[in-house]
C-alpha positions in Angstrom: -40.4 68.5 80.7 -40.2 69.9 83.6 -27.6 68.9 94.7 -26.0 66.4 96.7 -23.2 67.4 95.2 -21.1 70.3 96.8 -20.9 73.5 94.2 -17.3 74.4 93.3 -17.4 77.9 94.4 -18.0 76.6 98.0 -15.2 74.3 97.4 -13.3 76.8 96.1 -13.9 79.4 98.9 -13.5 76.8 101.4 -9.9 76.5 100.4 -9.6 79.7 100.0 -10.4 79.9 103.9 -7.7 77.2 104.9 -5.2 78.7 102.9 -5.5 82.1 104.9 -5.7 80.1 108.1 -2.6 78.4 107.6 -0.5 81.8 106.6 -1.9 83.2 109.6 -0.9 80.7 112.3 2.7 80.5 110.6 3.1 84.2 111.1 5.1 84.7 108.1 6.9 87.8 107.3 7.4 87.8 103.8 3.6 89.3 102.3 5.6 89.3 99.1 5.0 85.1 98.6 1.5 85.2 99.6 -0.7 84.5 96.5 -3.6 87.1 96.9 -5.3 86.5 93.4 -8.9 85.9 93.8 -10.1 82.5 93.2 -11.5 82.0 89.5 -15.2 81.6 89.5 -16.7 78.3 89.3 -19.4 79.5 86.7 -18.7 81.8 84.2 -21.1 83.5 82.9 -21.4 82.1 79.4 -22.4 78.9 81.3 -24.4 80.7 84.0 -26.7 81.3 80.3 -26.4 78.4 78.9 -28.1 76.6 81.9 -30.9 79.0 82.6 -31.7 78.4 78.6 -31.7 74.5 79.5 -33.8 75.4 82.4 -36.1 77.4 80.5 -36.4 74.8 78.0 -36.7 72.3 80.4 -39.8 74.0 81.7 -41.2 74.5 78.0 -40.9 70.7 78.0 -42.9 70.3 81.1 -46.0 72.6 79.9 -49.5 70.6 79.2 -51.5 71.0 75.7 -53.6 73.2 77.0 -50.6 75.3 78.6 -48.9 75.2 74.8 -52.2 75.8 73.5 -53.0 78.8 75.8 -49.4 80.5 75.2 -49.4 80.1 71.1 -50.6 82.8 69.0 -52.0 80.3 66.6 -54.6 78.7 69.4 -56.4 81.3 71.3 -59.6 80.5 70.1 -59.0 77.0 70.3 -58.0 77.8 74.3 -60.7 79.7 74.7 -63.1 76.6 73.5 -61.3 74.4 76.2 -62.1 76.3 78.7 -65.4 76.7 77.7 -66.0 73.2 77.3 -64.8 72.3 80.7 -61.4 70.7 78.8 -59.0 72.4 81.0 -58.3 69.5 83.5 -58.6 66.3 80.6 -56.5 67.8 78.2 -53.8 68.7 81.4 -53.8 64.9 82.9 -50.9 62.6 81.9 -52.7 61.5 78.8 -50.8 60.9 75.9 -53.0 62.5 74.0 -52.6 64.0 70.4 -54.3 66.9 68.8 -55.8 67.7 65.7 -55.7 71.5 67.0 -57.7 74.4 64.6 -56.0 77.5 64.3 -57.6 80.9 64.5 -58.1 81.0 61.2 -60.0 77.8 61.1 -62.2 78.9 63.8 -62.9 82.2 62.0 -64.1 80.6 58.6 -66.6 79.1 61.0 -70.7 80.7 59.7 -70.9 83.4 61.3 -71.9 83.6 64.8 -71.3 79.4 65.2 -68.4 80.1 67.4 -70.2 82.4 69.9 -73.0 79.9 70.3 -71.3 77.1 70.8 -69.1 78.9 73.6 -72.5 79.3 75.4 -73.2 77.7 78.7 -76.2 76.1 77.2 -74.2 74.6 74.0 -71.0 73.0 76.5 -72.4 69.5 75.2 -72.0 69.8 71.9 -68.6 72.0 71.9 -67.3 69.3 74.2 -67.9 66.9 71.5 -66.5 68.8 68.8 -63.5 69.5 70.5 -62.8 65.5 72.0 -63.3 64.7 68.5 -59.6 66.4 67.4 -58.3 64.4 70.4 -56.7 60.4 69.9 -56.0 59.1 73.2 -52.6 58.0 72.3 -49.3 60.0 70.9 -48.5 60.3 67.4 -45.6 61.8 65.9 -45.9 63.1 62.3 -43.5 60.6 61.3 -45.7 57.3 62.9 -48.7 58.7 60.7 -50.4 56.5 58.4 -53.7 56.2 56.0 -56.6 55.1 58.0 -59.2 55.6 60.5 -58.0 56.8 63.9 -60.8 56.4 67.3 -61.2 60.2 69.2 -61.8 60.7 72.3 -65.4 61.7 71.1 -65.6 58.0 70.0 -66.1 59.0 66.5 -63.5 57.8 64.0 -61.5 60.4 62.0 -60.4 59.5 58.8 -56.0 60.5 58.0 -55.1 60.3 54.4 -51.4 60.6 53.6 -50.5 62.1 50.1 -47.4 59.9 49.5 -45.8 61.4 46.9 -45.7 64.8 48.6 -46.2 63.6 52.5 -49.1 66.2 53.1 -51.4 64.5 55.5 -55.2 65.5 56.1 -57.5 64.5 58.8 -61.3 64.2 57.4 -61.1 67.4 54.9 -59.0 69.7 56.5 -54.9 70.0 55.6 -52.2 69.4 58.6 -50.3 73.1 58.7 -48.0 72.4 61.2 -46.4 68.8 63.4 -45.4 68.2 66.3 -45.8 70.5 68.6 -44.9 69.0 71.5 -46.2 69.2 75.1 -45.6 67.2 78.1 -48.8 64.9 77.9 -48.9 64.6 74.1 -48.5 66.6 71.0 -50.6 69.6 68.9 -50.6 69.5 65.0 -52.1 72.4 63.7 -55.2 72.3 60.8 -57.0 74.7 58.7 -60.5 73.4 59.6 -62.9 72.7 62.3 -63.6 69.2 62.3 -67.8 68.3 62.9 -68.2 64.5 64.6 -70.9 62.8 62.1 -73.4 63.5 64.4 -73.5 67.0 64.8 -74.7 69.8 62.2 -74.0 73.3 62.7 
């Protein structure tokens, strides 16, 4: 996620500047009155840190799914399969969108050599559908999750079941790892599984 105003060292060494001026012009004698302690800086440098962290996190705020996605350990597959897909530019646009995201892991428990097909030119179709089908065009917080079917982008319905004694959520048959990761068009939660629209086998 991702100054008029005058900054006070200015201020400060414009007074500074008068002050001289004026001793000057009165041609004083007596160098023992004149006051020549440096002005104190405006920022110190505690605070000079503490606003580049704000900036920084400021910026963090800002970043896109795909950007968070591209930048986590936990999602270079799942990057990798955006880009693949042709996902770069939806999953960047204002959205909201929220994400059902696989980790590595989840990609890797995959059959063998299903992930390297479906990166294929040839395959984009079908790993464009797999992938809008972790997508709801909305944003949802873990805390404004409830029991019921949700509409993806793929226009498939996922099915969210809420354990209420324990507040574990799943989406189809995989387990929610980690919430609310946030981004600035929408938010990630992390699962352990691929997710397969009803329409396509692997």
């Amino acid at each position: 996620m991702m100054s008029k105003f005058v900054p006070q060292w200015l201020k400060m060494g414009v007074i500074g500047l008068s002050a001289i001026a004026f001793l000057g012009a009165c041609n004083t004698a007596d160098t023992d009155t004149v006051d020549t302690t440096e002005p104190d800086a405006a920022v110190e440098p505690a605070e000079m840190e503490e606003d580049m962290t704000t900036d920084e996190t400021a910026m963090m705020d800002e970043e896109t799914i795909v950007a968070v996605a591209t930048e986590s350990e936990s999602f270079t597959t799942l990057a990798q399969a955006i880009e693949a897909a042709g996902l770069a530019d939806t999953l960047a646009a204002d959205g909201p969108f929220t994400v059902f995201a696989p980790t590595d892991e989840a990609f890797a428990a995959l059959p063998e050599g299903t992930l390297e097909t479906l990166l294929m030119p040839e395959n984009q179709d079908t790993l464009t559908q797999i992938l809008t089908y972790h997508v709801i065009p909305a944003e949802v917080m873990a805390a404004d999750v409830t029991a019921g079917a949700v509409d993806t982008v793929a226009g498939s319905e996922l099915e969210i079941m809420v354990d209420d004694a324990t507040g574990d959520v799943m989406v189809n048959s995989a387990n929610v790892i980690q919430t609310d990761i946030s981004a600035s068009n929408g938010v990630i939660h992390a699962i352990d599984e691929v997710l397969l629209p009803p329409d396509v086998e692997l």
